[in-house]
Chimera marker file (.cmm) of the C-alpha trace (Angstrom):
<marker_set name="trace">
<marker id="1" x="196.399" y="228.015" z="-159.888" r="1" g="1" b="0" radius="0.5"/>
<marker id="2" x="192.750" y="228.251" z="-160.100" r="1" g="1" b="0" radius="0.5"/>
<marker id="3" x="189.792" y="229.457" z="-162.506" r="1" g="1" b="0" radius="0.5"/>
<marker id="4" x="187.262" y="232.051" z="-162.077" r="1" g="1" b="0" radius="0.5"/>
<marker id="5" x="184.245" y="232.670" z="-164.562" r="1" g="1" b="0" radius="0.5"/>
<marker id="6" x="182.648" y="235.806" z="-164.790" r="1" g="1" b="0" radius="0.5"/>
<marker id="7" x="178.937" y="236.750" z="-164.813" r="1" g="1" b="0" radius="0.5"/>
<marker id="8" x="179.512" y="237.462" z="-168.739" r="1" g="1" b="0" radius="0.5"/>
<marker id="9" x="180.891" y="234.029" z="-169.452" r="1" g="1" b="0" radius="0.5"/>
<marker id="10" x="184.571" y="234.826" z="-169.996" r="1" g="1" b="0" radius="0.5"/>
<marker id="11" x="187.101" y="233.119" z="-168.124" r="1" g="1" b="0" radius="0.5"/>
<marker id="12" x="189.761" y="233.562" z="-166.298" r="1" g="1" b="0" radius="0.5"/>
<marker id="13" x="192.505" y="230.357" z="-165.397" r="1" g="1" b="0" radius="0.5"/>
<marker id="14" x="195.801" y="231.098" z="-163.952" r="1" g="1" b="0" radius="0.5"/>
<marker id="15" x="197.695" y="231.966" z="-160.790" r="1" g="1" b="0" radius="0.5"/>
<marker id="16" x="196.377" y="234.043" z="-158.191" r="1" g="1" b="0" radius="0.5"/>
<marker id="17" x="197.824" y="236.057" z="-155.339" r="1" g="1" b="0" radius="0.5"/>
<marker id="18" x="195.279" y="237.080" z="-152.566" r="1" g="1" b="0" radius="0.5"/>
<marker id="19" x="192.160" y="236.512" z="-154.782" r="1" g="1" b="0" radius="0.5"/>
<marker id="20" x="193.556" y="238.525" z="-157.388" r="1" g="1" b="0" radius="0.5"/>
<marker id="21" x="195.112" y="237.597" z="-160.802" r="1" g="1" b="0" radius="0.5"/>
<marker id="22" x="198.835" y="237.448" z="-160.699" r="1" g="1" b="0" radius="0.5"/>
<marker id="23" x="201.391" y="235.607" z="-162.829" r="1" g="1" b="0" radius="0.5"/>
<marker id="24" x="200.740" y="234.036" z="-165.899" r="1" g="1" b="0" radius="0.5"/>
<marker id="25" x="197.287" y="233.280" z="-166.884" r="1" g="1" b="0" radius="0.5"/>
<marker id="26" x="195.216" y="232.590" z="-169.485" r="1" g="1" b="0" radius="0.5"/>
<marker id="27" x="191.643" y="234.929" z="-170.801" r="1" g="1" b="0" radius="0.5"/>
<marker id="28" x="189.303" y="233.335" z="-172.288" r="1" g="1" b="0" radius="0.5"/>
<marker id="29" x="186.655" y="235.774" z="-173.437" r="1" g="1" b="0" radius="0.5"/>
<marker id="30" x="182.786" y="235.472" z="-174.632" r="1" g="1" b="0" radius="0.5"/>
<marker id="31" x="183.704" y="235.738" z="-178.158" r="1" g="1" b="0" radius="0.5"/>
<marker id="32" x="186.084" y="232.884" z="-178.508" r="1" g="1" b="0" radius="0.5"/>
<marker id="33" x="189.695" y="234.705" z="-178.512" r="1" g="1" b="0" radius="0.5"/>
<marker id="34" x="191.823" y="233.886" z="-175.614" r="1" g="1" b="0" radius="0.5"/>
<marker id="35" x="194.519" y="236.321" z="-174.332" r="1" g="1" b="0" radius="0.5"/>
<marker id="36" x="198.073" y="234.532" z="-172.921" r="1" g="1" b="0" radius="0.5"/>
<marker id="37" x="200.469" y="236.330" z="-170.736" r="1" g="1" b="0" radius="0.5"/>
<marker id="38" x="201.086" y="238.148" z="-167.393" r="1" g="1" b="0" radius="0.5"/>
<marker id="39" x="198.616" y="239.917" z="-164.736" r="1" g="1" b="0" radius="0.5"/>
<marker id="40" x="199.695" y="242.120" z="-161.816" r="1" g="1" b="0" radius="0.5"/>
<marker id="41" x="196.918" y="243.249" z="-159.467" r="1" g="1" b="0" radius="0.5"/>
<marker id="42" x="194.442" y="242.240" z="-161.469" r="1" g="1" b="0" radius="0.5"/>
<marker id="43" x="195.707" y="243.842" z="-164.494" r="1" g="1" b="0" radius="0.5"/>
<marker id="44" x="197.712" y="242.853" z="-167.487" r="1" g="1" b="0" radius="0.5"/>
<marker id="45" x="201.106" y="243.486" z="-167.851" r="1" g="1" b="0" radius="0.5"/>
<marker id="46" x="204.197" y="242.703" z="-169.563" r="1" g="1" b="0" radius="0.5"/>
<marker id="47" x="204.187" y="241.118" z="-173.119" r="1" g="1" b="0" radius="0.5"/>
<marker id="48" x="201.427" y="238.367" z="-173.825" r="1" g="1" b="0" radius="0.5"/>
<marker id="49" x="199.010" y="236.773" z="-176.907" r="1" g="1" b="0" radius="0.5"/>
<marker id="50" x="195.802" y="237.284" z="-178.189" r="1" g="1" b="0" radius="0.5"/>
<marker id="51" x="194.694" y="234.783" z="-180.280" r="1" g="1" b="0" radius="0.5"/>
<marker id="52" x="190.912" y="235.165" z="-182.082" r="1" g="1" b="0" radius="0.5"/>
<marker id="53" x="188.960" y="232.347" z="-182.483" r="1" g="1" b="0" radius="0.5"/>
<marker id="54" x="189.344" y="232.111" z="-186.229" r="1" g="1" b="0" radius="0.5"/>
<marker id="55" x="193.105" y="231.497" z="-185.562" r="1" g="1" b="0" radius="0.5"/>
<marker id="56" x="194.850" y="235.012" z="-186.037" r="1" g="1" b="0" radius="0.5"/>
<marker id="57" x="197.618" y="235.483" z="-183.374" r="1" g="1" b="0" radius="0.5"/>
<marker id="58" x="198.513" y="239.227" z="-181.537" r="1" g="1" b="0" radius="0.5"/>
<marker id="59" x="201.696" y="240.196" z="-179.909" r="1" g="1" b="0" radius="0.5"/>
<marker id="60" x="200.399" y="242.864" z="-177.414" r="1" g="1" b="0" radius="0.5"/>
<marker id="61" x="202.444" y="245.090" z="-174.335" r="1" g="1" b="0" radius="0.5"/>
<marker id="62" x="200.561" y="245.948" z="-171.379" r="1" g="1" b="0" radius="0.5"/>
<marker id="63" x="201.192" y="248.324" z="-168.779" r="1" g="1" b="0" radius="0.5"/>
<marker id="64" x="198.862" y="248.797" z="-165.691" r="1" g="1" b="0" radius="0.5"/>
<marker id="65" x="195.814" y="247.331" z="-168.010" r="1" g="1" b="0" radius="0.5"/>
<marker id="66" x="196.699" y="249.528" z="-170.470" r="1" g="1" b="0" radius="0.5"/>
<marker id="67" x="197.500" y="247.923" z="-174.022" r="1" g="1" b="0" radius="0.5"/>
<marker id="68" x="200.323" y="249.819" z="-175.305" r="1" g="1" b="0" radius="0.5"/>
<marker id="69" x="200.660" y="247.918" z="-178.479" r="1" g="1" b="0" radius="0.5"/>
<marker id="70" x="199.224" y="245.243" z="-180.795" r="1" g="1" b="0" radius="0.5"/>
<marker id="71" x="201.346" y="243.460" z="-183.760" r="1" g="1" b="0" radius="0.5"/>
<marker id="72" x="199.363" y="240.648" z="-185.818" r="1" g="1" b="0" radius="0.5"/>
<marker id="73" x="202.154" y="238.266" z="-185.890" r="1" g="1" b="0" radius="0.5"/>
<marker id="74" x="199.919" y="235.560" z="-187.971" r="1" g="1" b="0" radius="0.5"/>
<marker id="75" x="196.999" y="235.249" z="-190.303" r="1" g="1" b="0" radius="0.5"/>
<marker id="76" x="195.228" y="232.311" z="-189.973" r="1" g="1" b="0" radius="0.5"/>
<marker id="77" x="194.169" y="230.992" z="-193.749" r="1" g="1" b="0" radius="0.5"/>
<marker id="78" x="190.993" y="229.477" z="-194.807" r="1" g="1" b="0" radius="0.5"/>
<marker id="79" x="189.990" y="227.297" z="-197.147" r="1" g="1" b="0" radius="0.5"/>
<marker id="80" x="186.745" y="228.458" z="-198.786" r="1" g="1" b="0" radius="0.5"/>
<marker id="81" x="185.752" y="224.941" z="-199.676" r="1" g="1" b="0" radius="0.5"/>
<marker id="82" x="185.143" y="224.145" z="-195.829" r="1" g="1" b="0" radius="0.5"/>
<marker id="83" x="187.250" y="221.350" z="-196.006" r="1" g="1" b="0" radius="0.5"/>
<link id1="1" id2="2" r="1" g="1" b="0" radius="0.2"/>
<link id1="2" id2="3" r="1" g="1" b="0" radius="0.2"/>
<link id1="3" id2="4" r="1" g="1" b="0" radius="0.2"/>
<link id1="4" id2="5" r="1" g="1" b="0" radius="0.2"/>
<link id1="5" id2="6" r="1" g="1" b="0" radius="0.2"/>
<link id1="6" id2="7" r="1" g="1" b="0" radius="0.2"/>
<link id1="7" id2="8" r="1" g="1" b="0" radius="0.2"/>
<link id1="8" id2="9" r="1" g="1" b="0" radius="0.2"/>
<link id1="9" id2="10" r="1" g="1" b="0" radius="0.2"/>
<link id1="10" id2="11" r="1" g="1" b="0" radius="0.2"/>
<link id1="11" id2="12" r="1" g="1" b="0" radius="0.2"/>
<link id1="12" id2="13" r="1" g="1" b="0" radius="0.2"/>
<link id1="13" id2="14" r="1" g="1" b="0" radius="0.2"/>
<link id1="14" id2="15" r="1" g="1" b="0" radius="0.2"/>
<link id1="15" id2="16" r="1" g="1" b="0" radius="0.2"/>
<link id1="16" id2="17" r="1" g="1" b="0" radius="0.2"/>
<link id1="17" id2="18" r="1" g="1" b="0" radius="0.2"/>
<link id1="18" id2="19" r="1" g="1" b="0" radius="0.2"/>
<link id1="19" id2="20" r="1" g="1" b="0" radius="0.2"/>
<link id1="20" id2="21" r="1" g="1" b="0" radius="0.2"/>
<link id1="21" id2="22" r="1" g="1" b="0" radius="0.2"/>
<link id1="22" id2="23" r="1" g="1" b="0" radius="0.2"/>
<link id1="23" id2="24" r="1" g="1" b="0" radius="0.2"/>
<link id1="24" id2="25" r="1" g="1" b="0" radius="0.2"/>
<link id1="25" id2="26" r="1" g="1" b="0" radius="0.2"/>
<link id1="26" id2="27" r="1" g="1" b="0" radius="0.2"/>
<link id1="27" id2="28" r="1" g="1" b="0" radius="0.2"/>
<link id1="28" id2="29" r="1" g="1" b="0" radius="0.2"/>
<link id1="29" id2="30" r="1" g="1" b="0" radius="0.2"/>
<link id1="30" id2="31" r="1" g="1" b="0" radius="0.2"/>
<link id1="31" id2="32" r="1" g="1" b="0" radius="0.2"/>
<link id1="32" id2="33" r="1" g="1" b="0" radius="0.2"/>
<link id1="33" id2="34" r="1" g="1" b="0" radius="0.2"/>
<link id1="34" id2="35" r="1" g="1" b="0" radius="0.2"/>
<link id1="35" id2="36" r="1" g="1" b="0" radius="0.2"/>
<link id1="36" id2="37" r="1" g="1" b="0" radius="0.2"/>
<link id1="37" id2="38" r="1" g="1" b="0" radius="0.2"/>
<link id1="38" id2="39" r="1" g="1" b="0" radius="0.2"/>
<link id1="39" id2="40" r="1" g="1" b="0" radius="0.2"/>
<link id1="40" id2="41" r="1" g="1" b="0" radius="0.2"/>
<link id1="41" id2="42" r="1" g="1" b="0" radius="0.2"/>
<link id1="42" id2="43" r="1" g="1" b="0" radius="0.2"/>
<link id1="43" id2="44" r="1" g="1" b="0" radius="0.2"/>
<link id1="44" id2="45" r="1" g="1" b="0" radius="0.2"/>
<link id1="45" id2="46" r="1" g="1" b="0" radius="0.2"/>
<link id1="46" id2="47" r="1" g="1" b="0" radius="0.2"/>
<link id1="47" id2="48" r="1" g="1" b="0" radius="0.2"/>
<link id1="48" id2="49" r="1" g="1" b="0" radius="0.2"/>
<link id1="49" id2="50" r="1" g="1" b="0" radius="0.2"/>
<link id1="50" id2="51" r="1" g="1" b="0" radius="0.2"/>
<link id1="51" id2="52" r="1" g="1" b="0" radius="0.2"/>
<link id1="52" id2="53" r="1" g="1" b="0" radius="0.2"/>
<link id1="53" id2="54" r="1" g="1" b="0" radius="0.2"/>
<link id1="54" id2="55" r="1" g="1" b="0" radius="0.2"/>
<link id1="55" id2="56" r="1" g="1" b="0" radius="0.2"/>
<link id1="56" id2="57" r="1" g="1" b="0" radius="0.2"/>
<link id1="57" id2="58" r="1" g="1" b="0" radius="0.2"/>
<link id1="58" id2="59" r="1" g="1" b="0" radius="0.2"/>
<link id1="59" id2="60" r="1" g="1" b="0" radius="0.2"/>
<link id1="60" id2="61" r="1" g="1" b="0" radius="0.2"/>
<link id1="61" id2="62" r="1" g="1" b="0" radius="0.2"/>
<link id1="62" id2="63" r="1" g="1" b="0" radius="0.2"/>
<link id1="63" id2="64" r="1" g="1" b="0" radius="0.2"/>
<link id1="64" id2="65" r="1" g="1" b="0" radius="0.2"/>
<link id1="65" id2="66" r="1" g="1" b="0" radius="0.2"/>
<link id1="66" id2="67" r="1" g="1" b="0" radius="0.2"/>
<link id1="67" id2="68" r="1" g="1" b="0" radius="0.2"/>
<link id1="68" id2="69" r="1" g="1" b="0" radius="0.2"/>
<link id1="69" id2="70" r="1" g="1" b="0" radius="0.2"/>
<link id1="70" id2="71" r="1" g="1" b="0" radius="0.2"/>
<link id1="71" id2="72" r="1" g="1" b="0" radius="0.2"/>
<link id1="72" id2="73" r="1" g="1" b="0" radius="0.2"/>
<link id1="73" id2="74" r="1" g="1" b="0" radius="0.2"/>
<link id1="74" id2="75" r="1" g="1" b="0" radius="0.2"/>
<link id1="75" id2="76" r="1" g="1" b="0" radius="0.2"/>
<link id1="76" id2="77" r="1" g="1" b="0" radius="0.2"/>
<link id1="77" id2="78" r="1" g="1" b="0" radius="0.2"/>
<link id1="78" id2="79" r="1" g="1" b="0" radius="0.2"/>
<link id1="79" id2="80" r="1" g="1" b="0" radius="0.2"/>
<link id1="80" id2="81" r="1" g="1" b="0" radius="0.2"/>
<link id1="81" id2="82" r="1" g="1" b="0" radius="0.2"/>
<link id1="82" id2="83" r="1" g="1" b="0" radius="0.2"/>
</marker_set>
């Protein structure tokens, strides 16, 4: 397990394998979404999350880095009264 930030100021905190990201890990990225699921060599893979920052949750399938789908599974509400 370990963390490694990028130049851009996303994130990166999960299990490596030789300095690369492998396993599960978690992305967080410079616009306040983090992604949830499985790397190989460096790349996603396998089924995993996206979640934005205002709440709304993806189911998306990687292959290779490559996202082969994306399903909104929830829509965050909001409550125009800010409260």
């Amino acid at each position: 397990m370990g963390i490694c930030y990028h130049s851009n100021g996303s994130r990166y905190e999960g299990e490596f394998v030789q300095n690369r990201k492998q396993g599960y890990g978690e992305f967080y990225d410079t616009h306040g979404g983090v992604f949830k699921g499985f790397w190989e060599n460096d790349k996603k893979t396998g089924k995993g999350y996206y979640i934005e920052s205002n709440g709304n949750l993806y189911e998306e399938k990687w292959e290779d880095g490559k996202l082969l789908s994306k399903i909104k599974v929830f829509v965050a509400m909001s409550n125009k009264n800010g409260s």
